[in-house]
MDTraj code that builds the backbone (N, CA, C; nanometers):
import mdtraj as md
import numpy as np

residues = "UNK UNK UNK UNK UNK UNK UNK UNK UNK UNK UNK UNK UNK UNK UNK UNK UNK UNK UNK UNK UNK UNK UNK UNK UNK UNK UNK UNK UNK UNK UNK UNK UNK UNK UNK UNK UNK UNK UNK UNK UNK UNK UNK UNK UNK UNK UNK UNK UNK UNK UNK UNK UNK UNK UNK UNK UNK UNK UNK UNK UNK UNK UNK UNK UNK UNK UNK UNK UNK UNK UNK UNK UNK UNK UNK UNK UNK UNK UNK UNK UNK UNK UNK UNK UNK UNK UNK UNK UNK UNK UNK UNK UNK UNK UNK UNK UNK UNK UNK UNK UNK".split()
xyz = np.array([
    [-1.1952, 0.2933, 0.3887],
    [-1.0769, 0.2103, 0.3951],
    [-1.0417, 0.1838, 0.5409],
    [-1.0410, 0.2682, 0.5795],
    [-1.0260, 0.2535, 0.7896],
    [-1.0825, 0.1464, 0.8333],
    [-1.2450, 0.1582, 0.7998],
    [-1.3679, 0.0976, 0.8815],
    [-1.3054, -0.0590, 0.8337],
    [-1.2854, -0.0423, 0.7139],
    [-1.2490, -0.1986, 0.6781],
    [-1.1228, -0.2722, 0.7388],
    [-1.0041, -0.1864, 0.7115],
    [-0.9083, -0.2030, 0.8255],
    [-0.9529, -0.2614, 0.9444],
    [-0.9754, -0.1832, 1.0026],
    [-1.0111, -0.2019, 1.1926],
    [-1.0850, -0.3485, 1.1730],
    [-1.1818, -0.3072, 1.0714],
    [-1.2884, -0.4505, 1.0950],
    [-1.2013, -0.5667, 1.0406],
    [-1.1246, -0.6290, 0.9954],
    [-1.0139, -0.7064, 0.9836],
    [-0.8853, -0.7262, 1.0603],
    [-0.9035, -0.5876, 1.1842],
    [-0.7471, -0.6310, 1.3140],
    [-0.6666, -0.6144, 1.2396],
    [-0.6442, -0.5030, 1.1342],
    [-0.5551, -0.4351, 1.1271],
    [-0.4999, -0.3064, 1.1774],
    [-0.3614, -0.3101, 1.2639],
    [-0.3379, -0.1734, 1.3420],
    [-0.3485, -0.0658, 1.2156],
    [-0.4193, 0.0595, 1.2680],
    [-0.4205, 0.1465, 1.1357],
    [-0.3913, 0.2752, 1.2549],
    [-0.2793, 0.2440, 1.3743],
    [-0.2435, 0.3736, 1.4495],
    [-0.1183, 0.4357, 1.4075],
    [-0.0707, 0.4242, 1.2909],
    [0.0121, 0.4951, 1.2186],
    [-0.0629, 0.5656, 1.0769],
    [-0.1744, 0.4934, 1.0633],
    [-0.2545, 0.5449, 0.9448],
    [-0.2601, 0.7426, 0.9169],
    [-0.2108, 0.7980, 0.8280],
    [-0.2386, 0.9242, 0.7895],
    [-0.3536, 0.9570, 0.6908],
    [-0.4388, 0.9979, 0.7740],
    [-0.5888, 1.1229, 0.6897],
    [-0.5370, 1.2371, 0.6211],
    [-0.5563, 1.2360, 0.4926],
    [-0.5234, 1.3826, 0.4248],
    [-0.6510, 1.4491, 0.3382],
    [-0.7098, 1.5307, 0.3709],
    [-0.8550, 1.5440, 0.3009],
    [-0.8812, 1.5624, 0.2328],
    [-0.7613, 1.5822, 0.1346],
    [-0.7379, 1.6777, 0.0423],
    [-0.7108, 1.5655, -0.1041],
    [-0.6293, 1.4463, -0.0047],
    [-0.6232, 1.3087, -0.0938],
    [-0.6916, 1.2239, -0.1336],
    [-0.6938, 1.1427, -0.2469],
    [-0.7722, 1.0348, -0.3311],
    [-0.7468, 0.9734, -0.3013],
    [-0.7860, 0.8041, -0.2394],
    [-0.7167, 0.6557, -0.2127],
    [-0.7434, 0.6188, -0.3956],
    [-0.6464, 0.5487, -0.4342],
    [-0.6773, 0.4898, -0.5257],
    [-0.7512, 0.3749, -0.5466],
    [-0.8256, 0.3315, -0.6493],
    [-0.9528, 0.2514, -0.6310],
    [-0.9686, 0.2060, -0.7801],
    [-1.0224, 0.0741, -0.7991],
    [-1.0481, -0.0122, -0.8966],
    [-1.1955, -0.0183, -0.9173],
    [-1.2588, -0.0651, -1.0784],
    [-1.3817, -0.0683, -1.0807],
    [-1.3590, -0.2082, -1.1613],
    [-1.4273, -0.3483, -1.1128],
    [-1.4001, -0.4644, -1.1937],
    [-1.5075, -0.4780, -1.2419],
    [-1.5585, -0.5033, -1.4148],
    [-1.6814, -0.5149, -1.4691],
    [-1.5920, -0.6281, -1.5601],
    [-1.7482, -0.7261, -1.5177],
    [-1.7606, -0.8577, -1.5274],
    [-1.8581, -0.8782, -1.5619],
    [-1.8069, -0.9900, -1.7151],
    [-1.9380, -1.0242, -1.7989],
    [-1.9984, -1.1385, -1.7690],
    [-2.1165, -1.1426, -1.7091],
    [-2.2200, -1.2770, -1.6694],
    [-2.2518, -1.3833, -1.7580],
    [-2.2276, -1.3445, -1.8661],
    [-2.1971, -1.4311, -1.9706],
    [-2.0703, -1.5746, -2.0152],
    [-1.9559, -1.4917, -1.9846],
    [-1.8448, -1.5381, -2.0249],
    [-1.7475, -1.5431, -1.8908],
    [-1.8091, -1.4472, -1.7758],
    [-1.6706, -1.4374, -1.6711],
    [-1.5939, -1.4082, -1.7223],
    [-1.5630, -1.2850, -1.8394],
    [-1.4365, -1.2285, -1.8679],
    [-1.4331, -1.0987, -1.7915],
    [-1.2829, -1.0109, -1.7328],
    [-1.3102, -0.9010, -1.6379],
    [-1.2302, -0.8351, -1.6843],
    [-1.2944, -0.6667, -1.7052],
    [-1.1917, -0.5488, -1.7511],
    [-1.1903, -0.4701, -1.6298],
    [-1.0894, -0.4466, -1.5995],
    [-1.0616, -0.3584, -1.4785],
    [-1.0367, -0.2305, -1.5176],
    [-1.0785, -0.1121, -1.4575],
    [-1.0811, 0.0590, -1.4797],
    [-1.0090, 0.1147, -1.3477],
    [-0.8726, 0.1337, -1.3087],
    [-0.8245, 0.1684, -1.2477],
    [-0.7633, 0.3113, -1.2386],
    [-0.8188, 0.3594, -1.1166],
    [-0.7874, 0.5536, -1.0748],
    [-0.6926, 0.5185, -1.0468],
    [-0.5733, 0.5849, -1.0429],
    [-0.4365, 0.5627, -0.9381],
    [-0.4487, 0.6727, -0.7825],
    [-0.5638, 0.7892, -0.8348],
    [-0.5982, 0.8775, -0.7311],
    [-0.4758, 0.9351, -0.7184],
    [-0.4691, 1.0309, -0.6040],
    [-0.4115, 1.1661, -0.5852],
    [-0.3374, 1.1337, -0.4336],
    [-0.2224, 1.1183, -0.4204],
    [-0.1661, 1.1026, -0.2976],
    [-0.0460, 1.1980, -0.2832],
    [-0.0674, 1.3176, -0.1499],
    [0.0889, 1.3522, -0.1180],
    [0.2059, 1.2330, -0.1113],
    [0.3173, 1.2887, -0.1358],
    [0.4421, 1.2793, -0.1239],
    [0.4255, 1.2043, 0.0180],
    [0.4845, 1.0498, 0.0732],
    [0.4968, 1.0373, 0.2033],
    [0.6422, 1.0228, 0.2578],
    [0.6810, 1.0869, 0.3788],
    [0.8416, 1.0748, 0.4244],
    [0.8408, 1.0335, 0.5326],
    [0.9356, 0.9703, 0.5655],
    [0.9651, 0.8530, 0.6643],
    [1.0065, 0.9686, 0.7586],
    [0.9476, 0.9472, 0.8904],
    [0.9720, 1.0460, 1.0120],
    [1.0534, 0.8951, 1.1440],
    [1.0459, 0.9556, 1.2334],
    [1.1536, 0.9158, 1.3031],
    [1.0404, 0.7894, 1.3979],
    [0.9202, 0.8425, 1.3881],
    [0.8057, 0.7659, 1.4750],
    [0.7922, 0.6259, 1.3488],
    [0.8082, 0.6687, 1.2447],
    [0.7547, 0.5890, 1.1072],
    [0.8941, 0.4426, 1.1092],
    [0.9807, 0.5091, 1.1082],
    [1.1335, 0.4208, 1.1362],
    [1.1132, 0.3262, 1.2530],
    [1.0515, 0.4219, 1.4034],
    [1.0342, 0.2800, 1.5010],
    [0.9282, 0.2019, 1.4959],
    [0.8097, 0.2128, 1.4290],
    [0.7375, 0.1563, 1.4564],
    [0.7541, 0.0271, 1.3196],
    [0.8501, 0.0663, 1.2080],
    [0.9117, -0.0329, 1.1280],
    [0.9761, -0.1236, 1.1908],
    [1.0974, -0.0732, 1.2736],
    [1.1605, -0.1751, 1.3542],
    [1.0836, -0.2557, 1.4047],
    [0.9586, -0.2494, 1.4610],
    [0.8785, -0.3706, 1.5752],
    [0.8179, -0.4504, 1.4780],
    [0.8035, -0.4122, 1.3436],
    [0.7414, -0.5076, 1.3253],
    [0.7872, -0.6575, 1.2711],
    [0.6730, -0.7406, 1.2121],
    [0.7409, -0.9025, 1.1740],
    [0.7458, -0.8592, 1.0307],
    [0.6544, -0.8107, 0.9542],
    [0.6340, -0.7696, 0.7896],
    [0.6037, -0.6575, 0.7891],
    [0.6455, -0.5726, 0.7147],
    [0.6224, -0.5133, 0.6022],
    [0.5964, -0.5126, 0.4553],
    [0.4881, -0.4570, 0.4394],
    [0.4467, -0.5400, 0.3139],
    [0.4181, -0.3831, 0.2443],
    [0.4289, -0.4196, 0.0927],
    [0.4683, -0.2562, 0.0253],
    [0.3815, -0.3053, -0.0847],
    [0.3223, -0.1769, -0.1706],
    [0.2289, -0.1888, -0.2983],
    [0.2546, -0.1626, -0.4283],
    [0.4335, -0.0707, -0.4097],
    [0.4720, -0.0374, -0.5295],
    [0.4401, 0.1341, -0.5073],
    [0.3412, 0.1616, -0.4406],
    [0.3188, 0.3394, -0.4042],
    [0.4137, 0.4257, -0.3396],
    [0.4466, 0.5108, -0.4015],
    [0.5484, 0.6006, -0.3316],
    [0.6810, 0.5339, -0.3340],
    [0.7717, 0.5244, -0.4589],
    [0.8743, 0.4682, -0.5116],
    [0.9652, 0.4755, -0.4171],
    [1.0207, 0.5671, -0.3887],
    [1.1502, 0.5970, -0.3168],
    [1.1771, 0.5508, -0.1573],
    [1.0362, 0.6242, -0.1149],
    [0.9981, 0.5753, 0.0128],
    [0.9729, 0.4832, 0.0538],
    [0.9297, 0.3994, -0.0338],
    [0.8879, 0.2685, -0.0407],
    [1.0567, 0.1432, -0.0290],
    [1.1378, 0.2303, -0.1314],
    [1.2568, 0.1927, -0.1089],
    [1.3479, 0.1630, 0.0422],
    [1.3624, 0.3000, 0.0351],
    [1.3787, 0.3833, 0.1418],
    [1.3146, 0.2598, 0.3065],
    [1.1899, 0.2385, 0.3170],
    [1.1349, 0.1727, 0.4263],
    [1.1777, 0.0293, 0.3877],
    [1.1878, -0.0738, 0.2910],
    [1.2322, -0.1858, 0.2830],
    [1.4014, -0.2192, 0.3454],
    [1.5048, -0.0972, 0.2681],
    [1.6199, -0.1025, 0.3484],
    [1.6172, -0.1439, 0.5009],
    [1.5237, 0.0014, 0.5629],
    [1.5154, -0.0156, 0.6747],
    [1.4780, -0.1142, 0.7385],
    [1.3824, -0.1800, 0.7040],
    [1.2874, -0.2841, 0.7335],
    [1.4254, -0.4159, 0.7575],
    [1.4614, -0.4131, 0.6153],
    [1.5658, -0.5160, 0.6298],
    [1.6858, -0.5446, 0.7660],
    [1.7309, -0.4358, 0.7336],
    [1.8144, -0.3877, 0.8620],
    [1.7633, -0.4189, 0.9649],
    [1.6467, -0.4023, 1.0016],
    [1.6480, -0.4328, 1.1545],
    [1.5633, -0.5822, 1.1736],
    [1.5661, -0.6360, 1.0571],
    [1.5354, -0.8230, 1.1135],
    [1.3859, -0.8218, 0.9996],
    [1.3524, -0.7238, 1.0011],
    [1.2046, -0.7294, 0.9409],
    [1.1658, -0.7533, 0.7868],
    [1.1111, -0.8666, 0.8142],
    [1.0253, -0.9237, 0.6780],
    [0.9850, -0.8065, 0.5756],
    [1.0417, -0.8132, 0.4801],
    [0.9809, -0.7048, 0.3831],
    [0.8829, -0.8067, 0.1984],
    [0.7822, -0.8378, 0.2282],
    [0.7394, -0.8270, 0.1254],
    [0.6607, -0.6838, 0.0097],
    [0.6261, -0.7484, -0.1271],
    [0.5801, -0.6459, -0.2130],
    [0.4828, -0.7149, -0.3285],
    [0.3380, -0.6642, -0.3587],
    [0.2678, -0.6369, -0.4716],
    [0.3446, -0.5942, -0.5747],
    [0.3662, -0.6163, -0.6758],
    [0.4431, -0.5940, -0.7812],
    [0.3602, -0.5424, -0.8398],
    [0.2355, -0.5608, -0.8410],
    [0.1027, -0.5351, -0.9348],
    [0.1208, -0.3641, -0.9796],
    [0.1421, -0.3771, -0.8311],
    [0.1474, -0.1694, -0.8334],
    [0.2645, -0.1733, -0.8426],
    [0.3768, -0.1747, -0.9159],
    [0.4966, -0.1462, -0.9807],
    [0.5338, -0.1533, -1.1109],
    [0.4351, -0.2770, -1.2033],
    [0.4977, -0.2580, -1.3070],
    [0.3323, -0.2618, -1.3792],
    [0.2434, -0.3202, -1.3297],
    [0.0736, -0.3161, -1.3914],
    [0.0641, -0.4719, -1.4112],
    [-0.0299, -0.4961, -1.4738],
    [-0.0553, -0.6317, -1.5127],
    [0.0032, -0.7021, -1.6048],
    [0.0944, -0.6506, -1.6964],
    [0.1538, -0.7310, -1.8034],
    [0.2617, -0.7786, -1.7068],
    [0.3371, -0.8020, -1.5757],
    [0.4660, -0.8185, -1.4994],
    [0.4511, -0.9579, -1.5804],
])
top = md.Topology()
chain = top.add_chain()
for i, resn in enumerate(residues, 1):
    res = top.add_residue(resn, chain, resSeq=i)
    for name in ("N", "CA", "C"):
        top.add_atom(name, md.element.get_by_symbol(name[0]), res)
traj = md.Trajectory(xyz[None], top)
C-alpha cells in the first residue's frame, strides 16, 4: 500500500506501520462471459486510531481531507476538526453503510 502511495505523490509522512495489523482488501471475480462482478471483501484487523496533537496540525494544513467510513468516531472526530479550520472534508460512504447506500 506505501509503494503505491509514494508511486502516485501521495504524502504518506503521517502514515502509521502496525505489524501486527491487516489493511483491508477486496477480491473482484469477474465473469468473462457476462462482465457480471462479485466482490469478497476482508474488512481486516485495524487498531483503534486517536487523534494526537501532530495528527490535528497536520489536518489544519491541509486543502482535503478525505475519510473511508474506517474508524467511526475518529473519523468523526477529524472531519469536525477539519471543518473548523477551513478544510475540505470529503467521504466514501461505501465504507459506511456497504453497497446497498
Amino acid at each position: 500500500i506505501r509503494v503505491e502511495f509514494e508511486r502516485y505523490g501521495v504524502d504518506i509522512s503521517r502514515m502509521r506501520i502496525d505489524p501486527d495489523a491487516i489493511s483491508p482488501f477486496s477480491f473482484v471475480l469477474v465473469d468473462r462471459d457476462t462482465g457480471s462482478r462479485s466482490i469478497i471483501f476482508n474488512g481486516g484487523r485495524l487498531p483503534e486510531l486517536v487523534l494526537n496533537d501532530e495528527d490535528r496540525a497536520y489536518i489544519s494544513q491541509a486543502k482535503v481531507l478525505h475519510l473511508d467510513g474506517t474508524y467511526g468516531l475518529t473519523a468523526v472526530e477529524s472531519a469536525k476538526f477539519a471543518r473548523e479550520h477551513g478544510v475540505k472534508v470529503t467521504i466514501d460512504v461505501s465504507g459506511v453503510c456497504g453497497a446497498g447506500c
